[in-house]
C-alpha positions in Angstrom: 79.4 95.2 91.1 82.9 94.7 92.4 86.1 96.0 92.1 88.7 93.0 91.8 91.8 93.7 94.7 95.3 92.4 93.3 98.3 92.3 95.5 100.9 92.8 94.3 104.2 90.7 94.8 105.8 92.2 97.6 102.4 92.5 99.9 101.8 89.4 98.6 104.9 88.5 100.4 104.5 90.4 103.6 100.8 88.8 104.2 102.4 85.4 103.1 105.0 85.9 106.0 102.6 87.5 108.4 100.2 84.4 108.4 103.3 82.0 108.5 104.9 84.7 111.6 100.8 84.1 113.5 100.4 80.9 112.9 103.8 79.6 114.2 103.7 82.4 116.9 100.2 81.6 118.7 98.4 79.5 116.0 96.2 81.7 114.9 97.0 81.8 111.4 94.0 81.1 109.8 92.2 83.8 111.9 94.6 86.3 110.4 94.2 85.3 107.4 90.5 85.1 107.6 90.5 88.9 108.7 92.1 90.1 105.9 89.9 87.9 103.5 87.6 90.1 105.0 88.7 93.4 104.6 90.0 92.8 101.1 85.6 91.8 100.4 85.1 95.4 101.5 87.7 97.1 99.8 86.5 95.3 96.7 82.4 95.7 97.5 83.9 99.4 98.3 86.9 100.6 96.5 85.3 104.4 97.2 86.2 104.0 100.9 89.4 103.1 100.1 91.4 105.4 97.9 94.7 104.3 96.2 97.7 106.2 97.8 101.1 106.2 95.9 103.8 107.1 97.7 104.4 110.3 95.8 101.1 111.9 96.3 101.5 112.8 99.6 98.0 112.4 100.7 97.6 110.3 104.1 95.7 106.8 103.5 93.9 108.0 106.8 91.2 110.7 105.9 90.6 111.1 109.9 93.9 111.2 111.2 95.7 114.5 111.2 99.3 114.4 109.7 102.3 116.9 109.0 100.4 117.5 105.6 97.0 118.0 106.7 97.6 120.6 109.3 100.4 122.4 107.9 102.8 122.0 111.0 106.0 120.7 108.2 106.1 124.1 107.5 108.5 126.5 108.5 107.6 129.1 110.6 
């Protein structure tokens, strides 16, 4: 079963203007917005893979990429 992916308005917004900014840039438009298509049928075959980050909770959207955070070099020494 799937978990259902809503943007919300202002991502909405951004990937509106994104495939508007591609498709008058180079054309490619529809490619971008096929990608995307794409990843959003993962993250909603997959919603495990992709945890929700709020931008409060401090934890990196990245698992595998090392941030101030994760390795402890915001701190003071």
């Amino acid at each position: 079963m799937s978990t259902p992916v809503i943007l919300r308005p202002l991502p909405q917004a951004e990937f509106d203007d994104a495939a508007d900014y591609y498709e008058r840039r180079a054309a490619h438009g529809a490619a971008f917005t096929a990608v995307v298509a794409q990843l959003l049928v993962s993250i909603s075959a997959n919603p495990e893979l992709y945890p929700e980050v709020h931008a409060t909770s401090g934890r990196p959207a990245f698992r595998d990429i090392p941030t101030p955070s994760t390795t402890g070099s915001h701190q003071r020494k």
